[in-house]
DSSP file (Angstrom, degrees, kcal/mol; ACC not computed):
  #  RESIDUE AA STRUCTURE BP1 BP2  ACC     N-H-->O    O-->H-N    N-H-->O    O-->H-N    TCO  KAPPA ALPHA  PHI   PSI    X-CA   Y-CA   Z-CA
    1    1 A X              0   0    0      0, 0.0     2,-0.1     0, 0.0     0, 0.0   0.000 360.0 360.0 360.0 155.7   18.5   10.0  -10.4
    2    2 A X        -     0   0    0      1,-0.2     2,-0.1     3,-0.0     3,-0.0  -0.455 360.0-113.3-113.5 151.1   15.6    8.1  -11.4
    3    3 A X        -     0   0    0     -2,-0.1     2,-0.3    48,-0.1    -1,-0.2  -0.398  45.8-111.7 -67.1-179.8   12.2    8.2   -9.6
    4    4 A X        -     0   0    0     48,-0.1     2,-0.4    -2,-0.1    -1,-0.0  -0.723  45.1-147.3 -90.9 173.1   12.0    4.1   -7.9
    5    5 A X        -     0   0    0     -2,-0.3     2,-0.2    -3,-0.0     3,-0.1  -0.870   3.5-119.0-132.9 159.9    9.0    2.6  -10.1
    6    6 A X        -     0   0    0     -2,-0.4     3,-0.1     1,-0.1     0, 0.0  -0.533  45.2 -77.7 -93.6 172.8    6.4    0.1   -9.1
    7    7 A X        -     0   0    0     -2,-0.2     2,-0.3     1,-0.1    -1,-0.1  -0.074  46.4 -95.7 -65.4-176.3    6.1   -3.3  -10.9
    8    8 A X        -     0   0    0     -3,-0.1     2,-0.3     1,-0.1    -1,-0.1  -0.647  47.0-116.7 -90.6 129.8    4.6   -3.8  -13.8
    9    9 A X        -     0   0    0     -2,-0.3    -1,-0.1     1,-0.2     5,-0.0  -0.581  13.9-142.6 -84.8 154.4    0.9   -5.0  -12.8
   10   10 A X  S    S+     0   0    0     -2,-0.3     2,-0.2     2,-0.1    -1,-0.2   0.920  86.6  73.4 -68.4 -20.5    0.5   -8.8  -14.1
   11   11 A X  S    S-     0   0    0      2,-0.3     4,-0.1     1,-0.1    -2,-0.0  -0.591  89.4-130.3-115.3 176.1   -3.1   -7.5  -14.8
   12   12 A X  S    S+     0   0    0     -2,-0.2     2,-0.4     2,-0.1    -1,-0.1   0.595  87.0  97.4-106.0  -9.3   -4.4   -5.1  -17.6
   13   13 A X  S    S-     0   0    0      1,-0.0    -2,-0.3     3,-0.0     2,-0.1  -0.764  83.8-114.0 -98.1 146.9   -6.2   -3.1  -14.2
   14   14 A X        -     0   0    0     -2,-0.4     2,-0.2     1,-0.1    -2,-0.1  -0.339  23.6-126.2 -80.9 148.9   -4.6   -0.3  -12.9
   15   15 A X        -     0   0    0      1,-0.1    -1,-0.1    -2,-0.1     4,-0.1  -0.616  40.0-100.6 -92.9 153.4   -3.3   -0.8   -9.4
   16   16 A X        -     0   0    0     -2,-0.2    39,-0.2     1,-0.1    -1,-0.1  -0.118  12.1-135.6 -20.4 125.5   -4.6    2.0   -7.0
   17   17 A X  S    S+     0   0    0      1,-0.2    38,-2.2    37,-0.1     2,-0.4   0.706  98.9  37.5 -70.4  -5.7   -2.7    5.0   -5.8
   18   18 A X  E    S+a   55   0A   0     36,-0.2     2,-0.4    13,-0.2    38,-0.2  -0.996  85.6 138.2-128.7 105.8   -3.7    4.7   -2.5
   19   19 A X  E     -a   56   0A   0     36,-3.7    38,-2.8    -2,-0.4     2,-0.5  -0.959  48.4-124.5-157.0 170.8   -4.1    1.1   -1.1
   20   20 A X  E     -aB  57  29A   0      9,-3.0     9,-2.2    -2,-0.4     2,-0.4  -0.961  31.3-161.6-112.3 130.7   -3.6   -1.5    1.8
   21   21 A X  E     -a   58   0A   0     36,-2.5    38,-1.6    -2,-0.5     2,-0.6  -0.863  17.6-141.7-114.7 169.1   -1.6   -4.5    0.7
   22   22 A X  E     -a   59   0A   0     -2,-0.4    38,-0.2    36,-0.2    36,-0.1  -0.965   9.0-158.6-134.4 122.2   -1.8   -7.4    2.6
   23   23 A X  S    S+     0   0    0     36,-1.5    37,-0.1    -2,-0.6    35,-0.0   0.328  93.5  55.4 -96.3  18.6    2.4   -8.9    2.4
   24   24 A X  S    S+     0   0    0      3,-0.1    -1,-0.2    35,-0.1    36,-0.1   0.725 132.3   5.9-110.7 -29.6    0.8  -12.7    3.4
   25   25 A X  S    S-     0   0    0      2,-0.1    -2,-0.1     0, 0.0    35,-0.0   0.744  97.8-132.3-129.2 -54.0   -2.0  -13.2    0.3
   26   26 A X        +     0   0    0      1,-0.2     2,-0.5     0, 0.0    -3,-0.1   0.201  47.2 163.7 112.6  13.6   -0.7   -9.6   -1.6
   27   27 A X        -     0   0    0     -6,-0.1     2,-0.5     1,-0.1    -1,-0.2  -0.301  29.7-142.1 -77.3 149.0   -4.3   -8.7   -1.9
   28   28 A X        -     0   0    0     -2,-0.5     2,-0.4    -7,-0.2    -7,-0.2  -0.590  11.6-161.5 -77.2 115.2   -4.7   -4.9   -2.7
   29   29 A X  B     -B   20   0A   0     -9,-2.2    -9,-3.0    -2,-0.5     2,-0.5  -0.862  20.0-127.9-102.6 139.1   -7.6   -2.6   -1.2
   30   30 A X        -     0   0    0     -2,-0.4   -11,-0.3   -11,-0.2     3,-0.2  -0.731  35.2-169.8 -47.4  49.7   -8.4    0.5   -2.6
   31   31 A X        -     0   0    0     -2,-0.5     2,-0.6   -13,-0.2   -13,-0.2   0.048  35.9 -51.9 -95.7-162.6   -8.4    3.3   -0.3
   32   32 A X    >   -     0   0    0      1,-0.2     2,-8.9     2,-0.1     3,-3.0   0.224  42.4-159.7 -43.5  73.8   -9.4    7.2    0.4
   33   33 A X  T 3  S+     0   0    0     -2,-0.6     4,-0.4     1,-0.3     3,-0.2   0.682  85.7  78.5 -34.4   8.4   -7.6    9.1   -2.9
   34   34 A X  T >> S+     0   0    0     -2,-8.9     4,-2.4     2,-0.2     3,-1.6   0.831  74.1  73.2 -99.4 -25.3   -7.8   12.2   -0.6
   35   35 A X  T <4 S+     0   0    0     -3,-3.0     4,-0.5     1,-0.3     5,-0.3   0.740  88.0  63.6 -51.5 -18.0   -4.6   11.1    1.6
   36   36 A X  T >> S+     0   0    0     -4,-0.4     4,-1.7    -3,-0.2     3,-1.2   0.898  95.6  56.3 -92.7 -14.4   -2.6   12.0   -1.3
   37   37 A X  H <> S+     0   0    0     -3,-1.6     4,-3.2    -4,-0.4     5,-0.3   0.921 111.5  42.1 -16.0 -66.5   -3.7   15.5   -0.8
   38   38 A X  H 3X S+     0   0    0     -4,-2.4     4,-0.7     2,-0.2    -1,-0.3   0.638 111.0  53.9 -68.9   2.1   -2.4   15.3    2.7
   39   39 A X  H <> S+     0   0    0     -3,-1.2     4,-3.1    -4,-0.5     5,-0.2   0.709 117.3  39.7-110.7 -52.7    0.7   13.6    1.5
   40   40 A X  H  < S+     0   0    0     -4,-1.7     4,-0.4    -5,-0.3     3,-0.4   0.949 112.6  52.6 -41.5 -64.0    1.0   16.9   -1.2
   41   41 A X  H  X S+     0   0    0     -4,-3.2     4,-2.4     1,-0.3     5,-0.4   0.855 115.1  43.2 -88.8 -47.2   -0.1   19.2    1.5
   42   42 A X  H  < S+     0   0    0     -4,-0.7    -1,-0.3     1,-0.3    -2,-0.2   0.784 113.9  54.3 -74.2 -17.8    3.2   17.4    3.8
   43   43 A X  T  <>S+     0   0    0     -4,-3.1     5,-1.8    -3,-0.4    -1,-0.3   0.627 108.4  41.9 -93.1 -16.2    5.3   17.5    0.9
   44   44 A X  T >45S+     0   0    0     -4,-0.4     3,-2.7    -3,-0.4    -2,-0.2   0.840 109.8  59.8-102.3 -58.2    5.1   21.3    0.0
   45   45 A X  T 3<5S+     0   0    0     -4,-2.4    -2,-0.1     1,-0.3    -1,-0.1   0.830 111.2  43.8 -43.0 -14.9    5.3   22.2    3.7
   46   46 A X  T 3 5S-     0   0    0     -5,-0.4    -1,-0.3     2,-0.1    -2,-0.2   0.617 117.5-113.4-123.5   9.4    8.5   20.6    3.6
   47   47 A X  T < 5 +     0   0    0     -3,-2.7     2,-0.6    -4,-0.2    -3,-0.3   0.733  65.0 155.6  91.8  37.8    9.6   21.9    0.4
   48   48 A X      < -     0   0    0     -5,-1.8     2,-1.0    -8,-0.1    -1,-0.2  -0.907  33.3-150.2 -29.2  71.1    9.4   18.2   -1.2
   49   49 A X        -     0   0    0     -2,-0.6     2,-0.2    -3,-0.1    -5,-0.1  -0.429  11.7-154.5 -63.1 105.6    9.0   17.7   -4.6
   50   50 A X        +     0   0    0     -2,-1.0     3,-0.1     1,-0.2    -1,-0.1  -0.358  28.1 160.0 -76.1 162.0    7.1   14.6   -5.6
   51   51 A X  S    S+     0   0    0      1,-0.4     2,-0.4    -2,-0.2    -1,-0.2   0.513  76.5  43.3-137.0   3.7    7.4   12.9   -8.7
   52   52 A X        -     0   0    0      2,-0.1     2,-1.0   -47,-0.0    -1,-0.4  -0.917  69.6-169.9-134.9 119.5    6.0    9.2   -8.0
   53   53 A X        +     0   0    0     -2,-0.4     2,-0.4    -3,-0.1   -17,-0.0  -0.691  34.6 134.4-108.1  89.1    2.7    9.9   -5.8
   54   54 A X        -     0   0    0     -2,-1.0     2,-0.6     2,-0.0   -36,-0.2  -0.980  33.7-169.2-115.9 133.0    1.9    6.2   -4.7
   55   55 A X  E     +a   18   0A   0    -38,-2.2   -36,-3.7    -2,-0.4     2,-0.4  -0.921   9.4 171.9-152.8 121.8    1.0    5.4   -1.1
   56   56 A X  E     -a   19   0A   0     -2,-0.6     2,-0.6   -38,-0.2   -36,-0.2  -0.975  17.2-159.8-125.6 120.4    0.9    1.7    0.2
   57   57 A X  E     -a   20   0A   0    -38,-2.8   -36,-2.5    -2,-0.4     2,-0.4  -0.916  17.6-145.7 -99.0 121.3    0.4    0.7    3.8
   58   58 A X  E     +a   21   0A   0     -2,-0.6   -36,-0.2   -38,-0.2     2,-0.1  -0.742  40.0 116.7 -75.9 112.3    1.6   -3.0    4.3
   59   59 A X  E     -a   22   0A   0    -38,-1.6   -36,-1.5    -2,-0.4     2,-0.3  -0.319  65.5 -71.0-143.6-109.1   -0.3   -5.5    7.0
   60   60 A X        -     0   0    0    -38,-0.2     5,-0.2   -39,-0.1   -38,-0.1  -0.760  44.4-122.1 174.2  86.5   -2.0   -8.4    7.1
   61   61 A X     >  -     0   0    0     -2,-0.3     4,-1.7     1,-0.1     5,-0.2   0.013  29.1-114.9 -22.5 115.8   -6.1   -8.8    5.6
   62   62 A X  H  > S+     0   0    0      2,-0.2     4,-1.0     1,-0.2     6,-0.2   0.817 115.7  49.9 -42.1 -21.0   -8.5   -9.9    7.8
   63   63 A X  H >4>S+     0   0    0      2,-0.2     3,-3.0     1,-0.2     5,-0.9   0.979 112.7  48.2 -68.7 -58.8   -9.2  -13.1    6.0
   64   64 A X  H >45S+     0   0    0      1,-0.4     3,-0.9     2,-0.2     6,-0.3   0.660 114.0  49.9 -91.7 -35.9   -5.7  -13.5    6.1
   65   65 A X  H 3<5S+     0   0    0     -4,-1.7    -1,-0.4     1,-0.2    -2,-0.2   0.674 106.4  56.4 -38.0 -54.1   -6.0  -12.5   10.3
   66   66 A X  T <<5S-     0   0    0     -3,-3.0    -1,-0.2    -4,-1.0    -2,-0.2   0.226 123.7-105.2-125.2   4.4   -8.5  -14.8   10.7
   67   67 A X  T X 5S+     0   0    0     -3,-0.9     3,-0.9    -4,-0.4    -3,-0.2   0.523  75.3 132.1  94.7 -15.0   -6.5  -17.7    9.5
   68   68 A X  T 3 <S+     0   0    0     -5,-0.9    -4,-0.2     1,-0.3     3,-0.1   0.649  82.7  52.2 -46.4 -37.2   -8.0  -18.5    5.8
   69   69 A X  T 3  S-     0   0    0      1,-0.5    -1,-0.3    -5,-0.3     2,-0.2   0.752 120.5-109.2 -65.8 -40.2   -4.5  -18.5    4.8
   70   70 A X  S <  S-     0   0    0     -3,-0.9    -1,-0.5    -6,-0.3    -3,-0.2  -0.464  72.0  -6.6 124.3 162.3   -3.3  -20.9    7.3
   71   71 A X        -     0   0    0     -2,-0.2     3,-0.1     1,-0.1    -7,-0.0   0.073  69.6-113.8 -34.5 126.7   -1.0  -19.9   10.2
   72   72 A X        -     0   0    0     -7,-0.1     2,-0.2     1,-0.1    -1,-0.1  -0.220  38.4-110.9 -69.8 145.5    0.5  -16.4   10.6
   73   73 A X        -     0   0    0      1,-0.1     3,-0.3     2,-0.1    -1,-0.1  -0.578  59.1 -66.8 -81.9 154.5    4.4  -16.5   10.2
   74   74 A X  S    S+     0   0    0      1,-0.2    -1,-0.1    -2,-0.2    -3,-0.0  -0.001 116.4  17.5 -41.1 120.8    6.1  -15.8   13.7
   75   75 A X  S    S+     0   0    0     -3,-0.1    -1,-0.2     1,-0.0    -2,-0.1   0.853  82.3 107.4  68.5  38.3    5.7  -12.5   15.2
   76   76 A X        -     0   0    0     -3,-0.3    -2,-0.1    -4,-0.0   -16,-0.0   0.486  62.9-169.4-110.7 -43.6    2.8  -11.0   13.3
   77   77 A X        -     0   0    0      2,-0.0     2,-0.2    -5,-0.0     0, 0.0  -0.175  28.2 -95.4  72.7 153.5    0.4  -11.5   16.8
   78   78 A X              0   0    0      1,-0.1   -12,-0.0    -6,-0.0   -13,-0.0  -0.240 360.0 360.0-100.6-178.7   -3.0  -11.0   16.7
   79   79 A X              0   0    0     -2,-0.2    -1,-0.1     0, 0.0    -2,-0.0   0.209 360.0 360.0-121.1 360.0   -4.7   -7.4   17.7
């Protein structure tokens, strides 16, 4: 069995390993490269090999929050 693989990015920069996507606009944030540490650290304790170390948390941008996009689809709610 295969690891699952991510898409190809359309652009010639490489996409983070650590990011926020935003699933309304798709834009991508960088964030803290030390979570895959802890993600390492949770995988060994649990006897977990990885082989694809990518970690993406999926929400909703503040622009995207604030309406810049146009109305939030049904049941995203504000915080």
């Amino acid at each position: 069995m295969h690891p699952p693989r991510d898409p190809v990015p359309s652009s010639a920069t490489p996409e983070p390993s650590c990011a926020l996507v935003c699933t309304r606009c798709g834009a991508v944030v960088a964030i803290d490269p030390d979570l895959r540490a802890l993600a390492a650290s949770a995988a060994s304790r649990n006897g977990f090999e990885v082989r694809a170390p990518r970690l993406r948390l999926f929400g909703c941008c503040a622009a995207c929050r604030a309406g810049a996009a146009g109305p939030l689809p049904r049941g995203w709610g504000r915080a």
